[in-house]
PQR file with spaces between the fields and no chain letter, atoms N, CA, C, O and H, PARSE charges and radii, in Angstrom:
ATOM       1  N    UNK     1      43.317  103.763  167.521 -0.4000 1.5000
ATOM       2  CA   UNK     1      41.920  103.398  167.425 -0.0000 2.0000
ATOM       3  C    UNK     1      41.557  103.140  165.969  0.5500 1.7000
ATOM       4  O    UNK     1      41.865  103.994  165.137 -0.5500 1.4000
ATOM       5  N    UNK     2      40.837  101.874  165.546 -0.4000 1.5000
ATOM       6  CA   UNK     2      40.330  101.737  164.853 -0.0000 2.0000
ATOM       7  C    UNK     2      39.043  102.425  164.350  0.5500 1.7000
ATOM       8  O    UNK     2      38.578  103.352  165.013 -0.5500 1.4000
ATOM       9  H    UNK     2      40.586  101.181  166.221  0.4000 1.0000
ATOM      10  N    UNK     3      38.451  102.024  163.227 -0.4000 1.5000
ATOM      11  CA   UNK     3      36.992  102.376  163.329 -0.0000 2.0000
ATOM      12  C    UNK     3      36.262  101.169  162.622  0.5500 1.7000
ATOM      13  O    UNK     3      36.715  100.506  161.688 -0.5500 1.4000
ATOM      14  H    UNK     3      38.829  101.270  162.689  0.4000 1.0000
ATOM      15  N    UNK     4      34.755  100.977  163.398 -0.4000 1.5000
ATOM      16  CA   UNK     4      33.663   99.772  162.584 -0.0000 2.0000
ATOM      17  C    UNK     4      32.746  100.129  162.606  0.5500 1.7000
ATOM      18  O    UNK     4      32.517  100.871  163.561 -0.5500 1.4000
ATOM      19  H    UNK     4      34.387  101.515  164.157  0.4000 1.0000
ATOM      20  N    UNK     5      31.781   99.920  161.778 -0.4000 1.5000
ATOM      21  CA   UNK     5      30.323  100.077  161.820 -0.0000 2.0000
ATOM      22  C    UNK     5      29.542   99.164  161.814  0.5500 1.7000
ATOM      23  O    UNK     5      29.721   98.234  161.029 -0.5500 1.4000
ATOM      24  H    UNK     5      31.967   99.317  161.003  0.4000 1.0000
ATOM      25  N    UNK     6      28.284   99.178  162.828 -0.4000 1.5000
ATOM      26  CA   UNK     6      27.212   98.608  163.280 -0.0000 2.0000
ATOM      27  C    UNK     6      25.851   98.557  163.083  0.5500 1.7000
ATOM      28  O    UNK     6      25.195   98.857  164.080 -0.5500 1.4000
ATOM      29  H    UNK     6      28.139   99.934  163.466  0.4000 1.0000
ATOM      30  N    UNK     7      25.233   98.266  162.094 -0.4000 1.5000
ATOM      31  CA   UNK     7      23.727   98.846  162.144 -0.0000 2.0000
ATOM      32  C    UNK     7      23.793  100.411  161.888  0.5500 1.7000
ATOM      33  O    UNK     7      22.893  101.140  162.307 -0.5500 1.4000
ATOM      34  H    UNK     7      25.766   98.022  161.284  0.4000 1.0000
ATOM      35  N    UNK     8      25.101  101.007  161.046 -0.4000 1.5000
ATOM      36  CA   UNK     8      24.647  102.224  160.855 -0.0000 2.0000
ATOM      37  C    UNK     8      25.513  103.397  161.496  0.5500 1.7000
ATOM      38  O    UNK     8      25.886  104.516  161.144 -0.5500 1.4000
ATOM      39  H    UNK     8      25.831  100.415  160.705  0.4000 1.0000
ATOM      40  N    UNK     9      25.684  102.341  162.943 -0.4000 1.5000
ATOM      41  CA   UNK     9      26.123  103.819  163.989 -0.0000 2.0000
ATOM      42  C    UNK     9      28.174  103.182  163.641  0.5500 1.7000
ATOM      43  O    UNK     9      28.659  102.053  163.715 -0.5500 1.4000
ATOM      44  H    UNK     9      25.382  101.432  163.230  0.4000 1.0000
ATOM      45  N    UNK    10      28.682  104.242  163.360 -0.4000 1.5000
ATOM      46  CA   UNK    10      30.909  103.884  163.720 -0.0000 2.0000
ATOM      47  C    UNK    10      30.909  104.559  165.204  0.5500 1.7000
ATOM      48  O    UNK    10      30.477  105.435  165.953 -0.5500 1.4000
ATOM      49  H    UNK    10      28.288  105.160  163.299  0.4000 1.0000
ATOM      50  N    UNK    11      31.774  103.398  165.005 -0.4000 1.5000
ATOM      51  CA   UNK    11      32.111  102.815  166.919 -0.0000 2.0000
ATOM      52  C    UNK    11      33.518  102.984  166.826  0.5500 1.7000
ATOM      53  O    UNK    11      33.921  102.216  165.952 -0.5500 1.4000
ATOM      54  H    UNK    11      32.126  102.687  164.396  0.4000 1.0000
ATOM      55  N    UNK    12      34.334  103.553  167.259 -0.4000 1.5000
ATOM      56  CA   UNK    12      35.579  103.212  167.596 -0.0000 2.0000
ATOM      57  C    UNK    12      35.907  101.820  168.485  0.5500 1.7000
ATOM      58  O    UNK    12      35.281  101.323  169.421 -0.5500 1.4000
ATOM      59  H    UNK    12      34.007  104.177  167.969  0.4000 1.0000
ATOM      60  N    UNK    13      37.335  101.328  167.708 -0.4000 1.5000
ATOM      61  CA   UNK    13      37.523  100.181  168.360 -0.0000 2.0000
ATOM      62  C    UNK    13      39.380  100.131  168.701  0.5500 1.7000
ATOM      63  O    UNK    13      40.294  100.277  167.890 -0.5500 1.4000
ATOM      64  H    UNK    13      37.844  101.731  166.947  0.4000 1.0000
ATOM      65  N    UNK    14      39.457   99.858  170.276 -0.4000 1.5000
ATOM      66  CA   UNK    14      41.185   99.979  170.389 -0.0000 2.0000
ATOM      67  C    UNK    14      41.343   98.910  169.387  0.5500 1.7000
ATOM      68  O    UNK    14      40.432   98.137  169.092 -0.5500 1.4000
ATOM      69  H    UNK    14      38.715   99.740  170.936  0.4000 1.0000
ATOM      70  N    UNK    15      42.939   98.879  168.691 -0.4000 1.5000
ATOM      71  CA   UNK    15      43.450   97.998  167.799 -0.0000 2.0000
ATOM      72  C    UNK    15      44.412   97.332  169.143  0.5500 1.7000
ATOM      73  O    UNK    15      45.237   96.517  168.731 -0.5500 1.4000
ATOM      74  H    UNK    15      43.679   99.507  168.931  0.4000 1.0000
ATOM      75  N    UNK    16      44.425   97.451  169.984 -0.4000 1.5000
ATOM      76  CA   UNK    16      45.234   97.076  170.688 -0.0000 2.0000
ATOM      77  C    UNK    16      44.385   95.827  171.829  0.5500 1.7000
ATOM      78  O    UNK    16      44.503   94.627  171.577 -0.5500 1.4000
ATOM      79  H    UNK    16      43.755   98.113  170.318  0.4000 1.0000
ATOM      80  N    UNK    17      43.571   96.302  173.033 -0.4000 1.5000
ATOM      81  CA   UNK    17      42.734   95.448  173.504 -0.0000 2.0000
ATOM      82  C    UNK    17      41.292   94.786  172.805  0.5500 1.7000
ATOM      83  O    UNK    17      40.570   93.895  173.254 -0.5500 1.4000
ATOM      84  H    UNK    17      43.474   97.276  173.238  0.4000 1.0000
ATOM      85  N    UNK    18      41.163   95.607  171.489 -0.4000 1.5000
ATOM      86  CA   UNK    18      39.653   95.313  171.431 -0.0000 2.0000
ATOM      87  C    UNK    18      38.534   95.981  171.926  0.5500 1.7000
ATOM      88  O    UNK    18      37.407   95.663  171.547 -0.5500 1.4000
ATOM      89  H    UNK    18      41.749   96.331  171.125  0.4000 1.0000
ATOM      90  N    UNK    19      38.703   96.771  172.642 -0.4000 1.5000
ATOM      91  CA   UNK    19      37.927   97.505  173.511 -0.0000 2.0000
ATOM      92  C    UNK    19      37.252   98.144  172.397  0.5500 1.7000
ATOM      93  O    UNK    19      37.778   98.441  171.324 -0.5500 1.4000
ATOM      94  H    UNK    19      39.618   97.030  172.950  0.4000 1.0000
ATOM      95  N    UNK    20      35.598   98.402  172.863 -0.4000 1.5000
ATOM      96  CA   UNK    20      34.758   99.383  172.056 -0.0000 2.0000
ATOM      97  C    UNK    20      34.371  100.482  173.279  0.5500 1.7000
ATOM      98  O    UNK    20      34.023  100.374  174.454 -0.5500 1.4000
ATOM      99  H    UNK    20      35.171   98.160  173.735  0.4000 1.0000
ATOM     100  N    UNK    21      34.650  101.715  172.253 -0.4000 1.5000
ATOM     101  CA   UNK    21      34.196  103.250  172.691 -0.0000 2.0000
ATOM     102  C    UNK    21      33.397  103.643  171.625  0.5500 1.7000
ATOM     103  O    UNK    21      33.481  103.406  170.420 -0.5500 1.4000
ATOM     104  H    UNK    21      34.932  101.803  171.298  0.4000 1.0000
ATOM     105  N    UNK    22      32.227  104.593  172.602 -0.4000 1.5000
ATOM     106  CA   UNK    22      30.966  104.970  172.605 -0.0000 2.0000
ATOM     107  C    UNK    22      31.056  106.578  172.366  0.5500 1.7000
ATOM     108  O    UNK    22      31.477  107.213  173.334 -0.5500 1.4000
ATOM     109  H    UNK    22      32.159  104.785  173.581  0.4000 1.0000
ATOM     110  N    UNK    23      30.776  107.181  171.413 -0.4000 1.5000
ATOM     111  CA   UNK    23      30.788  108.285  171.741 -0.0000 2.0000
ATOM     112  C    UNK    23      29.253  108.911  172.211  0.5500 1.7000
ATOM     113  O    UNK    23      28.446  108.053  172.566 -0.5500 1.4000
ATOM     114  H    UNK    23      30.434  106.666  170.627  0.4000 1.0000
ATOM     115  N    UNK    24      28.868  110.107  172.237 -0.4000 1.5000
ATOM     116  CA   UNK    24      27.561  110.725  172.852 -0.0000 2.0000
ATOM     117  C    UNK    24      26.467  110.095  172.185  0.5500 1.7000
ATOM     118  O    UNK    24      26.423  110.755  171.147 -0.5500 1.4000
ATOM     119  H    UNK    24      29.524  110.804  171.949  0.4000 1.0000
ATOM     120  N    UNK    25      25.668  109.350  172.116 -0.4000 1.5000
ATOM     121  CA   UNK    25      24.296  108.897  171.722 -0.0000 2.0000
ATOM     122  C    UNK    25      24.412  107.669  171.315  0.5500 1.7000
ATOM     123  O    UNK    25      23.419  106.964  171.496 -0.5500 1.4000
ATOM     124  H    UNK    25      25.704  108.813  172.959  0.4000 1.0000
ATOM     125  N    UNK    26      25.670  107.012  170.631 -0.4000 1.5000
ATOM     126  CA   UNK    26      25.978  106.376  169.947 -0.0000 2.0000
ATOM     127  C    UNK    26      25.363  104.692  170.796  0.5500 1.7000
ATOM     128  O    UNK    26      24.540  103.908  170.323 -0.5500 1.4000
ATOM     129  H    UNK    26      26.476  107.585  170.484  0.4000 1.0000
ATOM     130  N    UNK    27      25.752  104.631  171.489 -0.4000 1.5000
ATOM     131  CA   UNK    27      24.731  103.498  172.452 -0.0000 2.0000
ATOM     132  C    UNK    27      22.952  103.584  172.849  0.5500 1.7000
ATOM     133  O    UNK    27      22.152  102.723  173.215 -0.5500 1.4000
ATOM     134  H    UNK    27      26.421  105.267  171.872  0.4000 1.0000
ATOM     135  N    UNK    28      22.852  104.745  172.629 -0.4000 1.5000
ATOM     136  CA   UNK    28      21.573  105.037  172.600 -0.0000 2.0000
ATOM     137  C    UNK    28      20.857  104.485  171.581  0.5500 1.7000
ATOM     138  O    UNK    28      19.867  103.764  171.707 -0.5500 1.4000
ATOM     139  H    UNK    28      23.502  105.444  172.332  0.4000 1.0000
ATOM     140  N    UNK    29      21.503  104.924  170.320 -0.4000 1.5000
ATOM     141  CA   UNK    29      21.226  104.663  169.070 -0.0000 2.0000
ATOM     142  C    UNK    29      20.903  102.962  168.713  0.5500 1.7000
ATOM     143  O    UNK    29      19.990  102.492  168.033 -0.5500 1.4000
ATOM     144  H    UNK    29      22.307  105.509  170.217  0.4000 1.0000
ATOM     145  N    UNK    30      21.989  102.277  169.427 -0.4000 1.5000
ATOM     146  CA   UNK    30      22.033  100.712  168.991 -0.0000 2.0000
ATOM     147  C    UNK    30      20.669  100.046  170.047  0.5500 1.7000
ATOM     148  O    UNK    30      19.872   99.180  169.686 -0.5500 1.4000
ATOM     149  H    UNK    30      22.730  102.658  169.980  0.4000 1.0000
ATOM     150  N    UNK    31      20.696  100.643  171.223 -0.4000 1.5000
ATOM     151  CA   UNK    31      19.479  100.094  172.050 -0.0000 2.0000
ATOM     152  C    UNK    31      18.266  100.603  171.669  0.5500 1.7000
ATOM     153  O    UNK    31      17.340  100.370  172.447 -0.5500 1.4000
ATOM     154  H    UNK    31      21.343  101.347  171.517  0.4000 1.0000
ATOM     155  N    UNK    32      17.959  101.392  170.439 -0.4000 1.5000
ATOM     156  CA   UNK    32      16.766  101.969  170.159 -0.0000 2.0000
ATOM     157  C    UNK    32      16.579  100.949  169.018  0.5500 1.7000
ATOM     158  O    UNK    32      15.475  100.427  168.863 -0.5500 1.4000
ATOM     159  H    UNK    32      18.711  101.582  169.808  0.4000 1.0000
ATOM     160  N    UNK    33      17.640  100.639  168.193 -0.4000 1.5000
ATOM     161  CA   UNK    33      17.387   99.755  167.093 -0.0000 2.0000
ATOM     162  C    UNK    33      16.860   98.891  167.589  0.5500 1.7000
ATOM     163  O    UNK    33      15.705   98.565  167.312 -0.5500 1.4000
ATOM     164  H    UNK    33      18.537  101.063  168.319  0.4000 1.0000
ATOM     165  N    UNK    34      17.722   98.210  168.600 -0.4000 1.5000
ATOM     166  CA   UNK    34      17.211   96.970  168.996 -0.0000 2.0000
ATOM     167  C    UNK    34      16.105   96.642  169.427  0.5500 1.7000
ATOM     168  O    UNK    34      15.632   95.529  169.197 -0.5500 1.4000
ATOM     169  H    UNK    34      18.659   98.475  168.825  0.4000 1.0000
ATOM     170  N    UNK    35      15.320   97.816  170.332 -0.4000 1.5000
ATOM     171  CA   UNK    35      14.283   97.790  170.942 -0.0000 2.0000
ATOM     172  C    UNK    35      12.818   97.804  169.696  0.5500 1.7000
ATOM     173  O    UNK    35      11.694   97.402  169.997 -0.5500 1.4000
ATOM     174  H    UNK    35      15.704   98.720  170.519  0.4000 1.0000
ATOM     175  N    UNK    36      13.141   98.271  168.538 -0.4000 1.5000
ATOM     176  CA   UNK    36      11.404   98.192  167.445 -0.0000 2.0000
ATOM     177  C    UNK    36      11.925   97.167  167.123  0.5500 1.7000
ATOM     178  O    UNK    36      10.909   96.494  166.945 -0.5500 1.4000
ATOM     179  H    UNK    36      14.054   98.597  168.293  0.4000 1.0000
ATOM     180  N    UNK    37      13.146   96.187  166.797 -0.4000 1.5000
ATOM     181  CA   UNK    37      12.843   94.558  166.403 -0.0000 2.0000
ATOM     182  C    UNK    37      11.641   93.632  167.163  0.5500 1.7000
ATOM     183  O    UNK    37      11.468   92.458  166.836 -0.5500 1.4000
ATOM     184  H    UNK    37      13.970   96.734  166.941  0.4000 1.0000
């Protein structure tokens, strides 16, 4: 697993498929940003 950051929140990312994992809030976090734009 890789790691990237987004607006703040690190996301793990497989180096292998690409796949993004979420840990506990961490999606919460990006749909809250998004939501006061």
């Amino acid at each position: 697993m890789g790691k990237i950051s987004k607006k703040g929140v690190t996301l793990d990312k497989c180096k292998k498929c690409g796949g993004i994992w979420f840990d506990r809030n961490e999606l919460d976090k990006l749909y809250s940003m998004e939501a006061r734009r």
